[in-house]
N, C-alpha and C positions, 0 to 999 in steps of 0.2 A: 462605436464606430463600425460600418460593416465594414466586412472584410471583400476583396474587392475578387471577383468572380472570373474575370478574362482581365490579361495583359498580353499587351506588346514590345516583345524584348527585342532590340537590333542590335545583330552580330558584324560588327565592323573587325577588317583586316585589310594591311596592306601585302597581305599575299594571301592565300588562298581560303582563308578562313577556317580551315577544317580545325585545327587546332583548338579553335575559340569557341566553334561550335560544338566539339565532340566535349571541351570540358563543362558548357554548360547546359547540352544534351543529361550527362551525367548528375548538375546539380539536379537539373530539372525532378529527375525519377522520386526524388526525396520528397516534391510539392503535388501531391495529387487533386489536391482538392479546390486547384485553380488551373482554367489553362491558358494556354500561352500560345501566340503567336508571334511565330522566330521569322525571322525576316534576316536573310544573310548579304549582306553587300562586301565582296571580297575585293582583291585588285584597287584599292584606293591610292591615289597618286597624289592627289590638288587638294588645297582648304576647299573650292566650291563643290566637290563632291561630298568634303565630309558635311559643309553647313547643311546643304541639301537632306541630307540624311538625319542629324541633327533636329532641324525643322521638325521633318516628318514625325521625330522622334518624339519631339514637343507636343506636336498637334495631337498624338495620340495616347499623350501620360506614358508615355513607352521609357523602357530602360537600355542601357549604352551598353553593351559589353563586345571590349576591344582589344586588341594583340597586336598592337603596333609597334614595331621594331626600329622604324624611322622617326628619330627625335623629335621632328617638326612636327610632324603629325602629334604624338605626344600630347606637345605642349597645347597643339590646337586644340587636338580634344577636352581638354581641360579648360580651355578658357570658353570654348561654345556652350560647353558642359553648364560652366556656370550663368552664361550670356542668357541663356535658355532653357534654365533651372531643369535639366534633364539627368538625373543619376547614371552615373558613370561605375563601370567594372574593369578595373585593369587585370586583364587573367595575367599577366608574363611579365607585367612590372615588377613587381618583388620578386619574381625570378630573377630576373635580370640584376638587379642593384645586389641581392646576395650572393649569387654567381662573379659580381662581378666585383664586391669586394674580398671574396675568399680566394679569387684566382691573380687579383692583382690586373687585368686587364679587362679592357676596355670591350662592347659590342661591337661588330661589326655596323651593327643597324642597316642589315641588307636584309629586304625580303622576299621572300620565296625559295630561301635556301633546302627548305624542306620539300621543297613540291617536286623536285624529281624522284626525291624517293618514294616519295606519296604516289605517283603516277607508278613508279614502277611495280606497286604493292599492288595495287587495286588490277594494274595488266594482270599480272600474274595469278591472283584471283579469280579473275574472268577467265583467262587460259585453264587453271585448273580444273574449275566446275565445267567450262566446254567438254575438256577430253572426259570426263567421268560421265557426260551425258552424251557422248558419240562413242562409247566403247564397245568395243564389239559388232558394228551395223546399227547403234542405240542412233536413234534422232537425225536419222534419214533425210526430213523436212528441211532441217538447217544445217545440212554439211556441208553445204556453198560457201559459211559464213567460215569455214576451216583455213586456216592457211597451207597445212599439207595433208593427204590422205592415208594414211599406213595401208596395204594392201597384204595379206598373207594367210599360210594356211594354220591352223591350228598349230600351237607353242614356237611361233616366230618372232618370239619378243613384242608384236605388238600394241598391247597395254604396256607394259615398262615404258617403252620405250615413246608412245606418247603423253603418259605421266612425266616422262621424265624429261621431255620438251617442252610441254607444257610449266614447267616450274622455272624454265628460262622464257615464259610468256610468250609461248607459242602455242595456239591457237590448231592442236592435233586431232585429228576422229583416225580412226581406225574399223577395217570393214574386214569379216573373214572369207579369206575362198574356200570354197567345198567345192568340191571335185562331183560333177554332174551340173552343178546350179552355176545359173547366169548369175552374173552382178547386179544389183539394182539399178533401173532407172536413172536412181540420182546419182549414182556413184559416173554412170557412162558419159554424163552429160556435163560432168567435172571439166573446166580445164587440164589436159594431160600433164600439164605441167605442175600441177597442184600433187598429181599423184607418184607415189612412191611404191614399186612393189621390193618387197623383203625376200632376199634367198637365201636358201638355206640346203645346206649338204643333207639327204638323207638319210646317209648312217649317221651323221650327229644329230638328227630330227628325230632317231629313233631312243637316240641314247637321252632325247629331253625330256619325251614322253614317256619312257621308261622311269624315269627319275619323277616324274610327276606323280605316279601311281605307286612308287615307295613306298613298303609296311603295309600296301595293302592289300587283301586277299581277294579280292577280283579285278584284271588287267583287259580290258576291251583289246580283243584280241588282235582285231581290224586295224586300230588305234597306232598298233605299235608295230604291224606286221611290215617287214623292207619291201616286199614288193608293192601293195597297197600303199606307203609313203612316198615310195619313188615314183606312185602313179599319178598323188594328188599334188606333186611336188611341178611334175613334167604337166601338170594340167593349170596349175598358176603361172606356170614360164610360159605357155601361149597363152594365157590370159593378159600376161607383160608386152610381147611382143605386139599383140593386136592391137592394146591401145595405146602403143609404143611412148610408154610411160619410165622414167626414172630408176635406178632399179640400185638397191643395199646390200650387199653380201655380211649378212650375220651372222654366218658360218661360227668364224673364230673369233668374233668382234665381243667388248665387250659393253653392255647396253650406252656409254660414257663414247664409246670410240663408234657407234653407231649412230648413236643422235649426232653426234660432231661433223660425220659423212652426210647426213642429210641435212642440217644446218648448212652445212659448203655448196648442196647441190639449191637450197633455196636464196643463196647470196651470190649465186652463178646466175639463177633465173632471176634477180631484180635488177641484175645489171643490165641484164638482154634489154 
């Protein structure tokens, strides 16, 4: 008997499929020597959507595998299952019956109770890899797509502090000011409202940078010097003023009580 070279397997759910797909995503890895195409149909509510699928499933010697949470569906799928000699794969059925005789209670059989966490993982995701790929002036091209701009001069918290926005799925870049250079192009052409400039006390900007170059035997001297701080300090304050943008005092803040100021100044501006 050969062995059969391609199949088609359909991922049925009545919520979002991931679940069903990501377990046999996983079997899959084990079969290489055949391949497979997956066809996911998520969101099912009605028998004529599953018959539908079903059919299809017939027409092309395709296999079932399902994670349905709502009884009726269930039972449907079992009996089309058989109506239409199509092989059937319960991923979450014997979960469900040992879960639900070891705990004494019943399913809920609601579905999609995982899909907001599911949403919130994958934002969160996206927010991260954004701000790591807008850090520092990184990725210019698409800092439109940012939901706020960190603006500041060297050691103003701004990587922390959009890392650390970003892990409540906010969507941060961050751009530094140097004292002589214009802003970019794409930063000026921002909505001001997007942008946030960072301030900071110069003797405690001195005492950051100092702390930075700790144990080490060369100290840019520039770097750390009060006058030169308080010059590129008084040169980012008119760079705020002019494009009369938002503005965070980091002074004494700590990264947790600063993100929390610029979170309140971005649920100020979606109310507007």
């Amino acid at each position: 008997m050969d062995k059969p070279t391609h199949r088609h397997v359909y991922v049925l759910s009545d919520g979002t499929a991931r679940t069903c797909e990501a377990v046999l995503l996983s079997v899959l890895c084990q079969f290489t020597d055949v391949s497979v195409s997956v066809h996911k149909v998520a969101n099912i509510r009605n028998l004529d959507q599953l018959r539908e699928v079903v059919e299809d499933a017939a027409t092309n010697q395709g296999i079932v595998v399902f994670s349905f949470v709502t009884p009726q569906l269930v039972e449907a799928i079992y009996s089309q299952s058989i109506y239409y000699a199509v092989p059937t794969i319960d991923v979450l059925g014997h979960v469900f019956t040992r879960v639900e005789n070891l705990l004494k209670v019943s399913p809920m059989g609601v579905p999609g109770l995982l899909r907001p966490v599911h949403d919130e993982y994958f934002r969160r995701i996206d927010s991260i890899d954004f701000a790591v790929k807008h850090d520092d002036g990184l990725g210019l091209s698409t800092i439109g797509e940012a939901d706020v701009v960190l603006l500041g001069v060297s050691r103003s918290s701004k990587t922390p502090l959009s890392i650390y926005l970003s892990y409540r799925g906010i969507r941060a870049a961050n751009v530094p000011i140097i004292a002589g250079q214009q802003l970019p192009k794409e930063v000026m052409d921002l909505p001001r409202e997007k942008i946030v400039g960072l301030v900071i006390d110069h003797e405690r900007l001195v005492v950051v940078r100092r702390n930075r170059f700790k144990g080490q035997a060369f100290v840019p001297p520039d770097y750390v010097d009060q006058k030169n701080v308080s010059e590129e300090i008084t040169y980012a304050s008119g760079i705020f003023k002019r494009l009369g943008c938002n503005q965070v005092d980091v002074t004494s803040r700590s990264i947790e009580e600063a993100a929390t100021d610029i979170m309140n100044l971005m649920r100020i501006r979606a109310q507007v």
